[in-house]
C-alpha positions as CSV (number, residue, x, y, z in Angstrom):
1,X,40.1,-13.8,-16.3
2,X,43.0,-11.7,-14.2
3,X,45.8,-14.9,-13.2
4,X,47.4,-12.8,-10.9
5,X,47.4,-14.4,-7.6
6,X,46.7,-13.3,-4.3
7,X,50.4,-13.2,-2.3
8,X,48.0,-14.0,0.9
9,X,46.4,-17.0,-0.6
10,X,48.2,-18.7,-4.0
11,X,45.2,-20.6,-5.3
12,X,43.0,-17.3,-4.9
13,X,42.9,-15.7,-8.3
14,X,40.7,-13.2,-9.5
15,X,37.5,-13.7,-11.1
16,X,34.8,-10.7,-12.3
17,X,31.4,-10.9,-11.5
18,X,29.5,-11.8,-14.9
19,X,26.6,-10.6,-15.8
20,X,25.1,-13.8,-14.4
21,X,22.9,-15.4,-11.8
22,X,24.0,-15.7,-8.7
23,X,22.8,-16.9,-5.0
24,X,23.8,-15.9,-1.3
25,X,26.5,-18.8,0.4
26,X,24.3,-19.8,3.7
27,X,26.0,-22.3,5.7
28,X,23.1,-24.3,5.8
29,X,24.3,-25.4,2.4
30,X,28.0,-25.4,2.7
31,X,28.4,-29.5,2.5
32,X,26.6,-29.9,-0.6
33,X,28.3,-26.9,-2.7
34,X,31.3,-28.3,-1.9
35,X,29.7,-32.0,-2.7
36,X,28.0,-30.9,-6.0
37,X,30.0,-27.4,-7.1
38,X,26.5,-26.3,-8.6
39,X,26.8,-24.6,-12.0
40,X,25.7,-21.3,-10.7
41,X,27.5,-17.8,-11.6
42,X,28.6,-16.2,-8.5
43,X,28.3,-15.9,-4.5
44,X,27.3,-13.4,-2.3
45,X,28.4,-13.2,1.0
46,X,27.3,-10.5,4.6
47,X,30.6,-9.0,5.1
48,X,29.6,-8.6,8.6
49,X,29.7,-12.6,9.0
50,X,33.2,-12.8,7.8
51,X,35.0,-10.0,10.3
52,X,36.7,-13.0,12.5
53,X,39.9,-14.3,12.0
54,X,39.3,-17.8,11.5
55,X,36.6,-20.8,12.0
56,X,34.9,-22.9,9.7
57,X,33.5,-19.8,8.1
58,X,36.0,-19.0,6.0
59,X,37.4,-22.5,5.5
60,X,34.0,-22.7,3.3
61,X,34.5,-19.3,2.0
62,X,38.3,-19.7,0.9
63,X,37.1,-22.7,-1.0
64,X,34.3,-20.9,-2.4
65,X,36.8,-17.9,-3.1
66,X,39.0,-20.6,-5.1
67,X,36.4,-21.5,-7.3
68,X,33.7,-18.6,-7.8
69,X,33.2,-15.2,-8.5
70,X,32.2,-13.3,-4.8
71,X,30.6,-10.4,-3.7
72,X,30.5,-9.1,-0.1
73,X,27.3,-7.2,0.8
74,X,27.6,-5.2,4.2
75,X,24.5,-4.0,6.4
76,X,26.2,-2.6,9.4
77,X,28.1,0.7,8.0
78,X,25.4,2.7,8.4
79,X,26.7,5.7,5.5
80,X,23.9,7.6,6.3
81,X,25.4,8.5,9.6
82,X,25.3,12.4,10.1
83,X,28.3,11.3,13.1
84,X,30.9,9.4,10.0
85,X,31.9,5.9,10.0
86,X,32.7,3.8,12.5
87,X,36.6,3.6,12.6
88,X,36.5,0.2,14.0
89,X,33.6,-1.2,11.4
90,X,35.2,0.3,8.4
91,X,38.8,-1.6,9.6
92,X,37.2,-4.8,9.6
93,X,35.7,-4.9,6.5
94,X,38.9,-3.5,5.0
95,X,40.4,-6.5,6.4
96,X,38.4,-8.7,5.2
97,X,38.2,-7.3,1.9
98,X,41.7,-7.5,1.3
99,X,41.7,-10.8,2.7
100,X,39.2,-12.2,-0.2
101,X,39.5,-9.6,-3.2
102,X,35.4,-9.8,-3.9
103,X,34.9,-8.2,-7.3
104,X,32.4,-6.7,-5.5
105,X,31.6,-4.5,-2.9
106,X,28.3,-3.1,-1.6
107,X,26.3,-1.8,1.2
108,X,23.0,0.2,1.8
109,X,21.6,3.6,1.4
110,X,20.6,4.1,5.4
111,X,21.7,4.3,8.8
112,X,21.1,2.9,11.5
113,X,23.6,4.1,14.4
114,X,22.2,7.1,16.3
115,X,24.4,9.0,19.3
116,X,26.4,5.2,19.6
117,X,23.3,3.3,19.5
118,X,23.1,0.5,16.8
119,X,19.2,0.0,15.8
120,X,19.4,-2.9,14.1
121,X,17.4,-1.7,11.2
122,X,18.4,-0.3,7.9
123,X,16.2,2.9,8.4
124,X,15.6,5.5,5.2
125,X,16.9,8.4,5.3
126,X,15.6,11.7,4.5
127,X,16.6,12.9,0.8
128,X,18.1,16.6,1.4
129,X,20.8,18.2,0.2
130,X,22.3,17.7,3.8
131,X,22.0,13.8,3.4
132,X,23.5,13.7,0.0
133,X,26.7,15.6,1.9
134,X,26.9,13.6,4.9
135,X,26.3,9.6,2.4
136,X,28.8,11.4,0.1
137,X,31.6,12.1,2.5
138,X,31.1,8.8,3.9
139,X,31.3,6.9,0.9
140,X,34.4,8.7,0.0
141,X,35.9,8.1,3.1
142,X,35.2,4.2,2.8
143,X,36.1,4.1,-1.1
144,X,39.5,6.0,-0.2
145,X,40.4,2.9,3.0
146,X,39.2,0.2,0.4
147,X,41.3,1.6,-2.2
148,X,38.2,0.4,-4.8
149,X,34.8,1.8,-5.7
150,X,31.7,0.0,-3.9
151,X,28.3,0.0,-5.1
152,X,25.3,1.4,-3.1
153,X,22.0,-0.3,-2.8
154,X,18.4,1.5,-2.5
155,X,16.6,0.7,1.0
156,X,13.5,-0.7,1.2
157,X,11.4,2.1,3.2
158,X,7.5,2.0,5.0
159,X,7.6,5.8,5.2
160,X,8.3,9.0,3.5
161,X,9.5,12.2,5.2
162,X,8.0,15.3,5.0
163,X,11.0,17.5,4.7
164,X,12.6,15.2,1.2
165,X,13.1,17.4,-1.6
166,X,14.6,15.0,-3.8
167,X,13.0,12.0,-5.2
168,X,14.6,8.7,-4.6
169,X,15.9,7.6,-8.2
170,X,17.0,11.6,-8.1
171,X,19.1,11.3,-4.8
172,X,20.8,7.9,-6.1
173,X,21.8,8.7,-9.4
174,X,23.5,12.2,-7.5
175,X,25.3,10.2,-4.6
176,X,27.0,7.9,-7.7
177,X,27.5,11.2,-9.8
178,X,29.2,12.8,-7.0
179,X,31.2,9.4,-5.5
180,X,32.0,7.5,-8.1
181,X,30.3,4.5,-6.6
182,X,28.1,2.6,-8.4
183,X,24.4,1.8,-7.5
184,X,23.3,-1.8,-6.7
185,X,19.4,-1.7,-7.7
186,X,16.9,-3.8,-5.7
187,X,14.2,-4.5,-7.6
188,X,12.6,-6.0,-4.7
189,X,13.2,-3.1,-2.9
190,X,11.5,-0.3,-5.4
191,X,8.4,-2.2,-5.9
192,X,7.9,-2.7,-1.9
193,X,8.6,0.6,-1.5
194,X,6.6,2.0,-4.0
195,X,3.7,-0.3,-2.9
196,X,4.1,1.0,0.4
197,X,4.7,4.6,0.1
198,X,1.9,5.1,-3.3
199,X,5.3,5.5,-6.0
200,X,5.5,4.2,-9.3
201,X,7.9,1.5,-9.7
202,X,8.1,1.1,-13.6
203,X,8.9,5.1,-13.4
204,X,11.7,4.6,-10.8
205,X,13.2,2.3,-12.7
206,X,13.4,4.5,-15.7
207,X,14.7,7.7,-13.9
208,X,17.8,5.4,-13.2
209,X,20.9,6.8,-14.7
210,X,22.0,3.3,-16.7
211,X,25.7,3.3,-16.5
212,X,25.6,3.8,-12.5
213,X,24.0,0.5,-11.5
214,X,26.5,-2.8,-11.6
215,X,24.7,-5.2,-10.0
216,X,20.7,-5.9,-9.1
217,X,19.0,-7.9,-6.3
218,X,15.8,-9.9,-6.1
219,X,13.9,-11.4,-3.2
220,X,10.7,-12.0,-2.2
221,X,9.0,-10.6,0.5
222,X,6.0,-10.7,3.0
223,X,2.2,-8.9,3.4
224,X,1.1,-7.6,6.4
225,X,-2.2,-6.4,6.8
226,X,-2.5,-3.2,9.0
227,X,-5.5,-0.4,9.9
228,X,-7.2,-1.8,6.8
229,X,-4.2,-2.0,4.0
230,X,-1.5,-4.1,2.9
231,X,2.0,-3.5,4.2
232,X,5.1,-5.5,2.0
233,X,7.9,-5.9,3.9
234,X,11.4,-6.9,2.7
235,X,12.1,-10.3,4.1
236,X,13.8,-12.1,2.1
237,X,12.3,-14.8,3.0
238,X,10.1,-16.6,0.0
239,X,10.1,-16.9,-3.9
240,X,10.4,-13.5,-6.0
241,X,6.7,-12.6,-6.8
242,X,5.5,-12.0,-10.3
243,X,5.4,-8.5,-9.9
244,X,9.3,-8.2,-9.5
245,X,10.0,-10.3,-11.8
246,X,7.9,-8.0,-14.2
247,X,10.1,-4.8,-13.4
248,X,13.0,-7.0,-13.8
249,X,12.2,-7.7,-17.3
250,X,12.0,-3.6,-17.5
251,X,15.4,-3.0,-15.4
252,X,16.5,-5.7,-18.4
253,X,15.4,-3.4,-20.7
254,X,16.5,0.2,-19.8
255,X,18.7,-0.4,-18.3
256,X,21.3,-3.7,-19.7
257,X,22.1,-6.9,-18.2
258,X,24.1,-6.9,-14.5
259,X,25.2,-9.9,-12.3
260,X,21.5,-10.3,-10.5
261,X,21.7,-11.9,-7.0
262,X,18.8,-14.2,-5.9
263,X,18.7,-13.2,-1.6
264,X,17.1,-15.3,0.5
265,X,17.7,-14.6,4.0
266,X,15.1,-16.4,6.6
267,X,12.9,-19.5,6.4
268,X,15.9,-20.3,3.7
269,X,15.2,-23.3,1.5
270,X,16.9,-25.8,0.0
271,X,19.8,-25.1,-2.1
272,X,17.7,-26.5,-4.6
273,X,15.2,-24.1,-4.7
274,X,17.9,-21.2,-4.9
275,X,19.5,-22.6,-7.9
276,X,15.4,-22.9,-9.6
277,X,15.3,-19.0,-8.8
278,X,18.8,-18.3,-10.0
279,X,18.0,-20.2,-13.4
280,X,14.7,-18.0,-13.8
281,X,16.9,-14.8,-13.6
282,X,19.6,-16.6,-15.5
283,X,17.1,-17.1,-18.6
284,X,16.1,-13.5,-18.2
285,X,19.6,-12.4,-18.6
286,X,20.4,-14.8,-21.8
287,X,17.1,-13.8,-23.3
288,X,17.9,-10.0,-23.3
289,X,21.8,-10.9,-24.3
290,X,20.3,-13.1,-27.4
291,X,18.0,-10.4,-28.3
292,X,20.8,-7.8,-28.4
């Protein structure tokens, strides 16, 4: 462990994400991490939820900081934007990643501003040569103000376009070839979007350049049934299915062991249940370490 403390905070040292378990800090659950310190490997934070100056927030989160290994995840950049970075957004999160030195640092492969307009949405983007310029020169551009290398994560997606020339596993392997960045692999998100959009997941996984990705994601997710066929979509919001937790094993396998973050984002449960989830992918990772 790096002992050099932070000259902002003196009880803030730093501490490297292992390649362990880890959950997503929900203030729901503040009061009883801070009753119970649960034996967990690491947090994860929205870096969009800690832009403000001060408030109980990041009372929690500087005590978390103190004590954990944190990542900060963004979903507002929007580095698929043909019209750059927000100056403003990309300011705030430097702030706030200076202010609490996560090991790391991700966001999403999408946009979701258009002409000023912020959709709310983390919307797929088409995978042309054009795209891989325009994510490129905006993950350079946010790499060079954080002074560090983030990771990228792949989106979820309901559609395909017509005019992509590159596959997906393609197109993300290039933007971390080209960036330096490193790629922060949903498994969640490649089997709901190869459900959705008639891919093969256990392909995907293996057209994934290993040494790129540095951190993976699981979540569950929900079924909608529309014009006669399942849709999955990325909630966030239940147990990881069997499925995922099947192409985990393979990610596990091609690909090495990664801190793995357990998201649950809406009808959240206790902290409980995250920790159960967490200990599943936490055998998962010792298994493959033991068998190495």
């Amino acid at each position: 462990m790096n002992s050099i403390m932070s000259a902002s905070n003196p009880h803030l040292v730093d501490m490297p994400v292992p390649a362990s378990a880890g959950i997503g800090l929900k203030s729901c659950h503040f009061e009883e991490i801070l009753d119970t310190r649960p034996d967990v490997g690491w947090f994860e934070v929205h870096t969009e939820n800690y832009m403000g100056e001060g408030g109980l927030a990041h009372y929690f989160l500087e005590w978390i900081r103190e004590r954990y290994p944190l990542s900060m995840h963004g979903v507002g950049l929007s580095l698929g934007s043909a019209a750059g970075l927000d100056p403003d957004h990309v300011e705030r999160v430097r702030r706030a990643v200076d202010r609490y030195r996560p090991d790391l640092v991700s966001e999403h492969v999408s946009f979701s501003t258009v002409d000023g307009k912020f959709l709310n949405d983390l919307l797929p983007l088409p995978y042309t040569e054009e795209a891989l310029d325009i994510i490129c020169r905006n993950i350079d551009h946010l790499q060079e103000t954080l002074g560090r290398p983030i990771l990228v994560e792949n989106p979820s997606t309901y559609l395909e376009y017509n005019l992509s020339k590159i596959s997906e596993p393609e197109f993300l392997n290039e933007v971390c070839r080209r960036t330096g960045c490193g790629l922060l692999l949903d498994i969640n998100n490649i089997y709901v979007s190869c459900w959705n959009c008639g891919g093969d997941a256990a392909a995907y996984i293996r057209q994934i350049t290993p040494r790129h990705v540095g951190e993976y994601h699981l979540a569950g997710h929900a079924e909608k049934k529309w014009q006669d066929r399942i849709i999955r979509i990325d909630d966030h919001g239940s147990n990881v299915c069997g499925r995922v937790w099947q192409l985990y094993d393979l990610a596990l396998d091609c690909i090495g062991a990664r801190p793995t973050l357990v998201e649950w984002d809406c009808n959240i449960p206790s902290l409980m249940t995250l920790l159960q989830e967490a200990g599943r992918a936490e055998n998962a990772l010792a298994g493959r370490e033991a068998a190495q």
